[in-house]
C-alpha positions as a Markdown table, in Angstrom:
| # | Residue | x | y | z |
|---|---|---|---|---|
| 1 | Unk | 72.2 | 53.9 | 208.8 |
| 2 | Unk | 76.3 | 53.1 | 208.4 |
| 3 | Unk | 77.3 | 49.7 | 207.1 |
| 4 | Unk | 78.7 | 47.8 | 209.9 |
| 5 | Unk | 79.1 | 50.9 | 211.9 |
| 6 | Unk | 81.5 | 52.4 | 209.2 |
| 7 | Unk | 79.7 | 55.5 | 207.6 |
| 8 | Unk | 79.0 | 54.8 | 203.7 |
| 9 | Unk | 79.1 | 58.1 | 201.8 |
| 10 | Unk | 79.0 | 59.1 | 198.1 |
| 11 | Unk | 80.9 | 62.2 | 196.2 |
| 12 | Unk | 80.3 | 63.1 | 192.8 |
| 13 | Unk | 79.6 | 66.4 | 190.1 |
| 14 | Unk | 76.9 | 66.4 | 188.2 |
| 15 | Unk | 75.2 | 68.4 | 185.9 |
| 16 | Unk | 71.7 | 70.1 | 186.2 |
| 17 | Unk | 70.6 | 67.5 | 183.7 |
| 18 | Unk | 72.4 | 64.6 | 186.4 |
| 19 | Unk | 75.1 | 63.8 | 184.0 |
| 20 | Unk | 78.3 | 62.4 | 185.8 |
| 21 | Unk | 80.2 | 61.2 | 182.7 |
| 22 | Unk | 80.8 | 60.9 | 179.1 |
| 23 | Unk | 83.0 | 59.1 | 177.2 |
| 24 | Unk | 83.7 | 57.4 | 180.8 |
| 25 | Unk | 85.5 | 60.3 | 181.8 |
| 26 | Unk | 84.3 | 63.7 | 183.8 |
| 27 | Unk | 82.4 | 66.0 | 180.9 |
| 28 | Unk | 84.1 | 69.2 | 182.8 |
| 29 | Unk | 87.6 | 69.8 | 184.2 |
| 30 | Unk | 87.3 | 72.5 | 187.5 |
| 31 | Unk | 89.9 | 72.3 | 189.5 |
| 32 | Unk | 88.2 | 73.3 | 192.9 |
| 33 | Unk | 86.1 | 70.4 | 192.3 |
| 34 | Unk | 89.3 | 67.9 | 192.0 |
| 35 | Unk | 90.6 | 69.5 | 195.2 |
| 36 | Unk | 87.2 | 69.1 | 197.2 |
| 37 | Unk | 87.2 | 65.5 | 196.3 |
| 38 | Unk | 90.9 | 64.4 | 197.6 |
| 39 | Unk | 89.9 | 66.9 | 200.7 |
| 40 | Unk | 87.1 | 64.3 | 201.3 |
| 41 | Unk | 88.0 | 60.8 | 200.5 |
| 42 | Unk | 91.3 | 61.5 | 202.6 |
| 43 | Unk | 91.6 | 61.6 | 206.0 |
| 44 | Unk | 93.7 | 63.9 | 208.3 |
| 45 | Unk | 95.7 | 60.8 | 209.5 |
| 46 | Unk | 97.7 | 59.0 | 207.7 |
| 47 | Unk | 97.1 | 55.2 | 208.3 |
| 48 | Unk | 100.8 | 53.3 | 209.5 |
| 49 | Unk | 101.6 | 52.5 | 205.9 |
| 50 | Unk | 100.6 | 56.0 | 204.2 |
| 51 | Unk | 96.6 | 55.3 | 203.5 |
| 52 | Unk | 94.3 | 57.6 | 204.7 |
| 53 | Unk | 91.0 | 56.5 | 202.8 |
| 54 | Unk | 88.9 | 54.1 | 201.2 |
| 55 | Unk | 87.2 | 54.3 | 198.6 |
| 56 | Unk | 84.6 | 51.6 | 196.3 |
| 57 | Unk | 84.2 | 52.2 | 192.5 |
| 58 | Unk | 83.5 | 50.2 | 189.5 |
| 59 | Unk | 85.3 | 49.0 | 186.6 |
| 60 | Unk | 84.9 | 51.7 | 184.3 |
| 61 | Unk | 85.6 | 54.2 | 186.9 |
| 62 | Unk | 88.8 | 52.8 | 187.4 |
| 63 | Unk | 89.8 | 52.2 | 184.1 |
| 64 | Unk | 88.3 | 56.2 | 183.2 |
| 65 | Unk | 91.3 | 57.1 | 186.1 |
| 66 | Unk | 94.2 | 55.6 | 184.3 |
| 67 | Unk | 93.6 | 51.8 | 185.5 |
| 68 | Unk | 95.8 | 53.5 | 188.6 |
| 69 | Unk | 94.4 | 53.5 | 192.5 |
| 70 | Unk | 94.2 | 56.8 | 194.3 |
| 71 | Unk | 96.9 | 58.1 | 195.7 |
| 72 | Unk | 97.1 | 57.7 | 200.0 |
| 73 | Unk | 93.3 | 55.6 | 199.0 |
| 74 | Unk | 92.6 | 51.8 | 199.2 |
| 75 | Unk | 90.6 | 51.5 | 196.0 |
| 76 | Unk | 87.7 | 48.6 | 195.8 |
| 77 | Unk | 87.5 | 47.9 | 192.3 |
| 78 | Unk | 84.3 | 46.0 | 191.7 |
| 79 | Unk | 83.6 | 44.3 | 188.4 |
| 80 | Unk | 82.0 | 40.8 | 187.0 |
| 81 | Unk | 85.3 | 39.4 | 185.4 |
| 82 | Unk | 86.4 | 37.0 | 187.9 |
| 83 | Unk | 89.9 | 37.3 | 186.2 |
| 84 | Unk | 90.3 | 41.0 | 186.4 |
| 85 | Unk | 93.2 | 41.4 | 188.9 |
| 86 | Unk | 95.0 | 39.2 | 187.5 |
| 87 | Unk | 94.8 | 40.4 | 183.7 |
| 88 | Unk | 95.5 | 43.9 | 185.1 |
| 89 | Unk | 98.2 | 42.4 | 187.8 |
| 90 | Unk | 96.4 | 43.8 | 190.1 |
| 91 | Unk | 96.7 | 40.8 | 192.7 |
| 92 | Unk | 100.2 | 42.3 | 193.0 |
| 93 | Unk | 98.6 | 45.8 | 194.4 |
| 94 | Unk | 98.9 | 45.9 | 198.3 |
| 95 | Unk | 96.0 | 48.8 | 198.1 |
| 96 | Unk | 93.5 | 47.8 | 195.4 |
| 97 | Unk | 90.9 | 45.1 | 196.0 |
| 98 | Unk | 88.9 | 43.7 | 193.2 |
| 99 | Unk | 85.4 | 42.4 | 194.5 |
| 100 | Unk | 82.7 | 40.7 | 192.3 |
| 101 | Unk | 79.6 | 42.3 | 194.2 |
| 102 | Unk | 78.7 | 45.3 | 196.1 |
| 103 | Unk | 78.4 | 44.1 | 199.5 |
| 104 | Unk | 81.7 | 42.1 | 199.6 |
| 105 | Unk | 82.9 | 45.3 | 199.3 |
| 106 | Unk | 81.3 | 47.2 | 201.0 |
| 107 | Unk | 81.9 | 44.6 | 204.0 |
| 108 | Unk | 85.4 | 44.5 | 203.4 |
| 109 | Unk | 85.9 | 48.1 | 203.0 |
| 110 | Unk | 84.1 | 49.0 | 206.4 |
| 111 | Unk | 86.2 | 46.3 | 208.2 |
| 112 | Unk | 89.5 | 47.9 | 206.8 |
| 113 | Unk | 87.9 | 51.3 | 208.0 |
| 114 | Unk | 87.7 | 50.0 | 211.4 |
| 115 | Unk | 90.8 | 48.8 | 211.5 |
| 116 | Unk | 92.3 | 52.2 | 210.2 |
| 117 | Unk | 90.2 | 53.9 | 212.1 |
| 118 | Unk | 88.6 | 55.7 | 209.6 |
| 119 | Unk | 84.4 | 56.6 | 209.8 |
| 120 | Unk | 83.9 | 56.9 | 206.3 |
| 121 | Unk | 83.7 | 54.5 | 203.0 |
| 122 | Unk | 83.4 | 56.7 | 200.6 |
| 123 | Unk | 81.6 | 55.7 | 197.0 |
| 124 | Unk | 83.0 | 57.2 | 194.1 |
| 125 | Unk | 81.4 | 55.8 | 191.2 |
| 126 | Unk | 80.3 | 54.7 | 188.6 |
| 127 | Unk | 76.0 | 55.2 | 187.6 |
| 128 | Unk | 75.6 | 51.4 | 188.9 |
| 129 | Unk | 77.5 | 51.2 | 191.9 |
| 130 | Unk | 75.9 | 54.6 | 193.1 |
| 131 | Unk | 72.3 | 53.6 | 192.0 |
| 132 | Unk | 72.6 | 50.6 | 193.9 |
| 133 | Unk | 75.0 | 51.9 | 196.8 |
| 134 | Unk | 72.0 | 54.3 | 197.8 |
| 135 | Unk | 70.0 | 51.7 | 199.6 |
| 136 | Unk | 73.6 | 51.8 | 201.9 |
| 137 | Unk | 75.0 | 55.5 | 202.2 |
| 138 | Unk | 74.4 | 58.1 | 204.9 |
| 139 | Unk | 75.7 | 60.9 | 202.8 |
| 140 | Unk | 76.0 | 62.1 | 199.7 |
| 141 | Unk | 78.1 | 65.2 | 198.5 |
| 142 | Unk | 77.6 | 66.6 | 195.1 |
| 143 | Unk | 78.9 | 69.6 | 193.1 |
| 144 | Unk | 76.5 | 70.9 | 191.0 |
| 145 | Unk | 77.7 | 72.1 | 187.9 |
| 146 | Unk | 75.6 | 75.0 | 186.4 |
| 147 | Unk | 75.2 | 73.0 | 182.7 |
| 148 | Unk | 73.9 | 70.5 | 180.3 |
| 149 | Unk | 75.6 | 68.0 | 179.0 |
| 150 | Unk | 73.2 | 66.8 | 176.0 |
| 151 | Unk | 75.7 | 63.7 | 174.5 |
| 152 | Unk | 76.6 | 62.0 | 178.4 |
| 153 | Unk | 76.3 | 58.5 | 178.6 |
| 154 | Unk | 76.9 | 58.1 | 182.7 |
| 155 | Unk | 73.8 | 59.6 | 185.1 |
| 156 | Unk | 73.4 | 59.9 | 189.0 |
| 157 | Unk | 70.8 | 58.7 | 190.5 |
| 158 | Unk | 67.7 | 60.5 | 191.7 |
| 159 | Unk | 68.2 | 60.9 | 195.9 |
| 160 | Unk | 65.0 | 59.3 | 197.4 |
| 161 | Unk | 63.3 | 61.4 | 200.0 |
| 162 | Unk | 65.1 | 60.2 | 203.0 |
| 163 | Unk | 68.0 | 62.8 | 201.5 |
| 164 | Unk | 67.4 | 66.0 | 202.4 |
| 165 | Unk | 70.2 | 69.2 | 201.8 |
| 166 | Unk | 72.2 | 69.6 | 205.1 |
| 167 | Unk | 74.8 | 72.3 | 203.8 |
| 168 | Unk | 75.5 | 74.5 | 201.0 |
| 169 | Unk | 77.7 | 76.6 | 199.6 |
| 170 | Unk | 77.8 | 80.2 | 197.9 |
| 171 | Unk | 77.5 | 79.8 | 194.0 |
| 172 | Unk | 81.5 | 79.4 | 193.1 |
| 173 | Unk | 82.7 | 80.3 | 189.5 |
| 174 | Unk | 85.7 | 78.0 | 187.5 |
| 175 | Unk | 87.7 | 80.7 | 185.1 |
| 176 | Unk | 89.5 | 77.7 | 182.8 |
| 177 | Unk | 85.9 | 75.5 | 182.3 |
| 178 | Unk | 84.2 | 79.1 | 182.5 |
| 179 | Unk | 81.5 | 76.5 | 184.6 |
| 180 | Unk | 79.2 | 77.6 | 187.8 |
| 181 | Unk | 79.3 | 75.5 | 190.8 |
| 182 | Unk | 78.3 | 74.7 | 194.3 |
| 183 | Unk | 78.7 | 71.8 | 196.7 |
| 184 | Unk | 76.1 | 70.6 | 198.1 |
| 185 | Unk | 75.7 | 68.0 | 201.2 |
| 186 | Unk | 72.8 | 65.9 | 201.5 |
| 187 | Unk | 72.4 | 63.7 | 204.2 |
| 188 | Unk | 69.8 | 60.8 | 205.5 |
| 189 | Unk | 67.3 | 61.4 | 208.0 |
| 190 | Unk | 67.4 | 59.4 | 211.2 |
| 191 | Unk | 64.3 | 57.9 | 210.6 |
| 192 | Unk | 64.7 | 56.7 | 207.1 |
């Protein structure tokens, strides 16, 4: 599928009962899990000026990460205020993009990947962005966290039936959340 020949991917852990958030923050701390995610969203190369990713989130997911970009990431921030960047001096950020819609950023974020030669935009949240993001991505990567989380307020989507499980791995176990996991990749069939 890919998004201007740039690869559109999502990463996020979710619960058995698909919760991705409370409080608009994670409902589970494993550390494994942190690791996986800067593993993916960063490239081996480092970019001339230190980036080696790009990733697209909303609002609240920014804001639920300190209201500070990613380290080595260009963060797309996108949100309705049209005065955002600037109430948050943003506009001063050389890395962080604040975009009104999806597909502005998603077009300006698989431009900058070309010209980093990166393959991947990777989507990292929030229960909007990746709802409506699916109709875009390629791949999806989720860890599945062995639990319920009765009181979330933030949900991943159901994957439509183009997805389909391409890897797997052995059931993992977090000591300090005393949580089950497992990451799973799904990807898009060819002829979806």
């Amino acid at each position: 599928m890919s998004y201007a020949g740039t690869q559109v991917a999502q990463i996020a852990a979710i619960s058995r009962n698909r919760c991705i958030g409370k409080d608009n923050a994670l409902p589970w701390h494993i550390s494994a899990d942190l690791q996986h995610f800067k593993q993916l969203t960063t490239s081996d190369n480092d970019h001339a000026d230190g980036m080696s990713g790009i990733v697209i989130m909303g609002r609240k997911t920014f804001e639920s990460m300190g209201s500070k970009p990613l380290p080595k990431r260009v963060c797309f921030i996108i949100t309705s205020d049209m005065d955002y960047a600037k109430t948050h001096a943003l506009d001063m950020r050389p890395y962080v993009h604040v975009m009104h819609n999806l597909d502005d950023a998603l077009t300006s974020a698989a431009s900058l990947a070309h010209g980093m030669h990166l393959d991947t935009v990777w989507v990292i949240g929030g229960e909007r962005v990746f709802r409506d993001a699916l109709r875009y991505t390629d791949r999806v990567e989720l860890t599945l966290v062995d639990t319920d989380i009765e009181d979330g307020d933030a949900f991943y989507p159901e994957l439509p039936p183009a997805f389909s499980t391409a890897e797997e791995s052995a059931e993992q176990h977090d000591d300090n959340s005393n949580l089950s996991y497992r990451f799973v990749r799904y990807e898009r069939s060819a002829s979806a």
